[in-house]
C-alpha positions in Angstrom: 0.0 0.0 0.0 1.0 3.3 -0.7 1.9 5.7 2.3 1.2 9.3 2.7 4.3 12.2 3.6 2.5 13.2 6.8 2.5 16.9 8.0 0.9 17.9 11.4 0.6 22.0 12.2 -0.1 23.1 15.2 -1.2 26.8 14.8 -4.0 29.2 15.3 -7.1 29.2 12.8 -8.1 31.8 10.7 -11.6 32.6 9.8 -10.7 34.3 6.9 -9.0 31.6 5.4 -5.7 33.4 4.4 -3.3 32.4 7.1 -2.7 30.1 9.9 -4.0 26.6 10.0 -6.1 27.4 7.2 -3.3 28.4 5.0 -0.8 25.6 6.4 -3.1 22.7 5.7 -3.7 24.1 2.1 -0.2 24.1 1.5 1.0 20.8 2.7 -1.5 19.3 0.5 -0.3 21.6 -2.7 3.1 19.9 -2.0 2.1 16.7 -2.0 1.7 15.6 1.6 -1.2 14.7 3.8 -2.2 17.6 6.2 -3.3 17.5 10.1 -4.2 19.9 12.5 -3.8 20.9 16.1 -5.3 24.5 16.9 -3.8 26.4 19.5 -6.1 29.1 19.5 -9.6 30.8 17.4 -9.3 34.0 15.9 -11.9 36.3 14.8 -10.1 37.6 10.8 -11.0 38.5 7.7 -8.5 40.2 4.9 -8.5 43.8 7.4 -7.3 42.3 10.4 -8.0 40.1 13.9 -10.6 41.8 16.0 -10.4 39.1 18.7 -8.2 35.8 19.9 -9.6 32.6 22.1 -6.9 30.7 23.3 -7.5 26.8 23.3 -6.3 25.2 27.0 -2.5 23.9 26.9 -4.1 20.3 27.3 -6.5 20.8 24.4 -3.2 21.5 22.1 -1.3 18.5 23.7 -4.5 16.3 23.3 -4.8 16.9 19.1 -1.3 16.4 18.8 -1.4 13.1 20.9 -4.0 11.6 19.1 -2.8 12.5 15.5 0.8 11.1 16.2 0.2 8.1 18.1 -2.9 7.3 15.5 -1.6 8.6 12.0 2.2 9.5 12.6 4.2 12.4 11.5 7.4 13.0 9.1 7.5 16.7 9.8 6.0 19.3 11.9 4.9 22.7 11.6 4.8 25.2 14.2 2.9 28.7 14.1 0.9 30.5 17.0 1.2 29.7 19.9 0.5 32.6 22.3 1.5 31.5 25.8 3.6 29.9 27.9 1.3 26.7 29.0 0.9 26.0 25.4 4.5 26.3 24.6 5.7 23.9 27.1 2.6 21.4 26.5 3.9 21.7 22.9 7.6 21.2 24.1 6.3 18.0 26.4 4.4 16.1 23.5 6.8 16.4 21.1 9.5 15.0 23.0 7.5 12.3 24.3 6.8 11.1 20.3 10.6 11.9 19.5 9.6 14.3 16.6 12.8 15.8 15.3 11.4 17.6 11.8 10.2 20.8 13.5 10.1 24.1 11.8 9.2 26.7 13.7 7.1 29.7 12.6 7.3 32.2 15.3 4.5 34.3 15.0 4.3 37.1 17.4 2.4 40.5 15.5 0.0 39.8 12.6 0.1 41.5 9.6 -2.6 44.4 11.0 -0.5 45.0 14.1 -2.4 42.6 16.4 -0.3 40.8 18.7 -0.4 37.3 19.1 1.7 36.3 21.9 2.1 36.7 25.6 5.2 38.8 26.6 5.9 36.2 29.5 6.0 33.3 26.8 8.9 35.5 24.7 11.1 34.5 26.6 10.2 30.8 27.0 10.5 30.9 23.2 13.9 32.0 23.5 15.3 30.2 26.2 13.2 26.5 25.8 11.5 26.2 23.0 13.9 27.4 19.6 16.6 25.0 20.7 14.0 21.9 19.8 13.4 22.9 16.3 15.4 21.5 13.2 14.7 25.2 11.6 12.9 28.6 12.5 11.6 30.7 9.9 11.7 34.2 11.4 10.6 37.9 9.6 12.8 40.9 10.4 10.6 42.4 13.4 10.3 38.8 14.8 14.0 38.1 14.4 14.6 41.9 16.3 12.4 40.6 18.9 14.4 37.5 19.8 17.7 39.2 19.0 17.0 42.0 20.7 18.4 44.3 18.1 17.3 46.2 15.1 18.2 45.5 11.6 18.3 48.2 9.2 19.7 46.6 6.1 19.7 42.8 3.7 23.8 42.7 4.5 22.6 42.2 7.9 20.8 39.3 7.5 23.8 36.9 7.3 25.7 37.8 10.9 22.0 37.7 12.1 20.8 34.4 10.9 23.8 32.9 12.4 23.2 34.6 15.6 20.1 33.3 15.8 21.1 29.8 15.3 23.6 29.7 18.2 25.0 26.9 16.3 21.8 24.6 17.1 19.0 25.2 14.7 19.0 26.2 11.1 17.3 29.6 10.5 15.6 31.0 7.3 15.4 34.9 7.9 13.1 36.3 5.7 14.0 39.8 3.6 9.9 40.9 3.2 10.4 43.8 5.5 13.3 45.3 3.8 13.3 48.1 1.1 14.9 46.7 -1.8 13.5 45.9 -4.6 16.0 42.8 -5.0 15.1 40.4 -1.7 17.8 38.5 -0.2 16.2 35.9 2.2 18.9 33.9 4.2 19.2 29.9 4.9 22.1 29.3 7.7 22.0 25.4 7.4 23.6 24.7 11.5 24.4 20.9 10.2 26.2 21.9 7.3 27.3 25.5 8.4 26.6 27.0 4.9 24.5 29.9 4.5 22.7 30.5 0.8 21.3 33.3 0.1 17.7 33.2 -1.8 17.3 36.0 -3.9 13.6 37.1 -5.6 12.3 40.6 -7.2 9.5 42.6 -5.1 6.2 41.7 -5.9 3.7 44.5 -6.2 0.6 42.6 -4.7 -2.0 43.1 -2.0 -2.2 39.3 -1.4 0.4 38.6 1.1 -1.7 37.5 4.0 0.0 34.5 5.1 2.6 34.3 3.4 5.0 32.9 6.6 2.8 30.4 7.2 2.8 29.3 3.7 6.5 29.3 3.4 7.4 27.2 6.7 4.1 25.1 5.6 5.9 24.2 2.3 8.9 24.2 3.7 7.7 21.3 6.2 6.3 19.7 3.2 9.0 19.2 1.2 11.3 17.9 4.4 8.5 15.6 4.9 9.1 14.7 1.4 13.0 13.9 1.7 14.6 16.3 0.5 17.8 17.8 2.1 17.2 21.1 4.1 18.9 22.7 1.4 16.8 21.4 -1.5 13.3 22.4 0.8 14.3 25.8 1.4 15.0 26.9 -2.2 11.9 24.4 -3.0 9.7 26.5 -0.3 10.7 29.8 -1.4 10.0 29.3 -5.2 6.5 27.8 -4.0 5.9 31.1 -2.4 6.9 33.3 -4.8 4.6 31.5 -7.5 1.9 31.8 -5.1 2.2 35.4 -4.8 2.5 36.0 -8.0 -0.8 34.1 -8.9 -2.5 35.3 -6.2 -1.9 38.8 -7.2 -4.6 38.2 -10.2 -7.7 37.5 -8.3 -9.5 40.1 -5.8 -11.2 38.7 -2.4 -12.2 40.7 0.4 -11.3 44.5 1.1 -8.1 43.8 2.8 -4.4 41.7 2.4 -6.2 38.9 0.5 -4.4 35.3 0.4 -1.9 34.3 -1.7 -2.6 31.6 -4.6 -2.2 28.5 -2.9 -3.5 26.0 -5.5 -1.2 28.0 -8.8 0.1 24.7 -10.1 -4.1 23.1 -10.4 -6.0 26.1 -11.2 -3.9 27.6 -13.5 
């Protein structure tokens, strides 16, 4: 019998559709793997923003993830909101109990409108417990000055910061979004093969970005899952996103950041 790639995220959901485990579970299955779920919290969204967040209880997340890994399996995981410190550690205990290794780590902490999404108490949980467990985070500019502690005011940056980020433990892909140029430079420090890449793209003039991180560490996940080296998935990740913004940018829904094009390679 044929067997699935199996990707679990554990994230918030999105009402709207456009991000979180909405967005994830629509992009593991665009690359070719089977998608599961473990919400961490509600959210009240649409394309202009979150009005309103309902945390689920730390033994609710631990629960979903228990029963899809014990039941299903998992080849990679994918990790978005999680907006306190209960949940973090939950997280932290279950996955250690199933031995999951394949963890990439979105961590979200503002939304796209400004809203925040995290606890400040739980910040430093993130930094201190919970980073070191993943096999890769996936940082933006304002969430990599947040765990840094630092600004950074230009791409050359991006390098020194990536690798400070790491602390020689995890692999980081710091996104460029937030910078200025109209050339983008994200950066892939690989920790277990101390290489850095860079991943250059052009600006795309688009008002359907909404989710975009979580559709890049989504695919990113997915093509891990899949077998390739990290590498291979973040230059395979980053080319899915770009497509997906770029087809996305034809189509018009809602009155704020709309999604990107998840589906490009089936409806086009």
């Amino acid at each position: 019998m044929k067997q699935y790639k199996r990707v679990l995220t554990i994230a918030g959901s999105d009402s709207g559709g456009g991000a979180g485990i909405q967005a994830d579970m629509k992009t593991i299955s665009a690359c070719g793997c089977y998608a599961m779920s473990a919400i961490t919290a509600v959210t009240v969204q649409n394309t202009k923003g979150v009005s309103q967040v309902y945390p689920i209880p730390a033994d609710v997340v631990a629960a979903q993830i228990d029963a899809v890994i014990s039941d299903i399996g998992v080849d990679a995981v994918k990790i978005g909101m999680i907006n306190s410190s209960e949940v973090i550690l939950a997280i932290k205990q279950i996955l250690e109990k199933h031995n999951v290794t394949n963890i990439v780590f979105d961590p979200v902490m503002v939304s796209t409108s400004g809203h925040k999404l995290i606890e400040d108490e739980a910040i430093d949980i993130l930094k201190n417990q919970f980073l070191v467990n993943a096999r890769i985070i996936t940082p933006n500019v304002p969430e990599a000055e947040i765990l840094l502690g630092k600004s950074i005011k230009s791409q050359n940056q991006l390098p020194d910061m990536a690798r400070e980020l790491s602390q020689g433990k995890v692999s980081v892909l710091l996104k460029a979004g937030h910078m200025t140029d109209d050339t983008l430079i994200d950066v892939f420090y690989n920790a277990e093969t101390n290489e850095t890449i860079e991943l250059k793209s052009k600006r795309l003039n688009s008002p359907n970005t909404h989710g975009t991180g979580c559709t890049l560490s989504s695919a990113l996940a997915s093509y891990i899952a899949l077998g390739h080296d990290l590498n291979n998935a973040a230059r395979l990740a980053q080319e899915y996103i770009h497509k997906a913004i770029v087809a996305g940018a034809e189509y018009r829904i809602g009155h704020g950041h709309g999604p990107v094009c998840h589906f490009f390679k089936f409806w086009e």
